[in-house]
N, C-alpha and C positions, 0 to 999 in steps of 0.2 A: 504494500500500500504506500502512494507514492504520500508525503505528506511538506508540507511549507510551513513553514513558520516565519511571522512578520517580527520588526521591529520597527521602532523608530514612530514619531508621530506624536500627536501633543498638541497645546495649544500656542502660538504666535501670533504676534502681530503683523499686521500689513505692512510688506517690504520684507519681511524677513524672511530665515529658511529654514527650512527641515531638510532632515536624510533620512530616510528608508530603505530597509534590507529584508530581504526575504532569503530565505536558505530554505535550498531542496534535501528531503532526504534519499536522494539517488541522484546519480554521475550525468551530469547535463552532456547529450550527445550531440553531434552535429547538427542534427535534423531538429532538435530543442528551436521554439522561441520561447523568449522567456519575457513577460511583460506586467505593464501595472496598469490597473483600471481605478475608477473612481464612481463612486455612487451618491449621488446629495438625498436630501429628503425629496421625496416628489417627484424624483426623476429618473429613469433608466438608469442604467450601469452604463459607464462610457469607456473609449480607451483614451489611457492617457500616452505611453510611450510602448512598444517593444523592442527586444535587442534580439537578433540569431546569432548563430554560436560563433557566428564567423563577422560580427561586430557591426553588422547592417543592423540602420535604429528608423523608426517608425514612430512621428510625432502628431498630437494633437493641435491642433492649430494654435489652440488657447493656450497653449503651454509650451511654442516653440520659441527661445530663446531664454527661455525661461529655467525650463527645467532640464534634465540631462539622466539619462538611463545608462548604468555600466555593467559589465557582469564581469565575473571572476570563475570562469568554469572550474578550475584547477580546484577554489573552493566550495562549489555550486552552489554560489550566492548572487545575488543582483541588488542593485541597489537604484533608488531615485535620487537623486539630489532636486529639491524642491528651493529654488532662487526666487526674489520679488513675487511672495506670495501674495496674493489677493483675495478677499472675502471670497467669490464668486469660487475661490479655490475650496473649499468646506465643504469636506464630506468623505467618504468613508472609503479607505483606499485599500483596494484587494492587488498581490500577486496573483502571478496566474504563470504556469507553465503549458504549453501546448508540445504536446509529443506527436507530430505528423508521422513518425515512424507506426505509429499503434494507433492514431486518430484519437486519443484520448487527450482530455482538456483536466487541470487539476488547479485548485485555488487555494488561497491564504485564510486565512480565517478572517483578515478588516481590519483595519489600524485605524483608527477615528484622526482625522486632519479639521484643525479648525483654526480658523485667519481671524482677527478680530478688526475692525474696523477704528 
């Protein structure tokens, strides 16, 4: 059973930042993306960045220059780094590893992110 576990996350003020880590417990392979999503109250789950094992990143609009996705395979960890954060940034941030090898999708359990104005 593949499982995540989060860290990182809290509450800040606007303009400031957080970092977020999530660790797999099994060996991220080539065919791994590994990503972070976001959910507010009221609203869908959205994406916010992915990384593939071979360092190709996939960003939100709303959070391009903003924030930054890394991974560490060797550790099979990922992390977000969260820059000039913003109210509108609030709300509840899941890993997620997607294994196209086996078509199977697995999550973090939510890190609560909240910006204060």
């Amino acid at each position: 059973q593949v499982q995540l576990v989060e860290s990182g996350g809290g509450l800040v003020q606007a303009g400031g930042s957080l970092r977020l880590s999530c660790a797999a417990s099994v060996s991220i392979i080539n065919s791994d993306v590994m990503g972070w999503y976001r959910q507010a109250p009221g609203k869908q789950r959205e994406l916010v960045a992915t990384i593939t094992n071979h360092g190709g990143t996939v960003y939100a609009d709303s959070v391009k220059g903003r924030f930054a996705i890394s991974g560490d395979n060797g550790k099979n960890t990922w992390s977000l780094q969260m820059n000039s954060l913003k109210p509108e940034d609030t709300a509840v941030y899941y890993c997620d590893l997607w294994r196209s090898r086996w078509g199977t999708d697995y999550w973090g359990q939510g890190t609560q992110v909240t910006v204060s104005s």
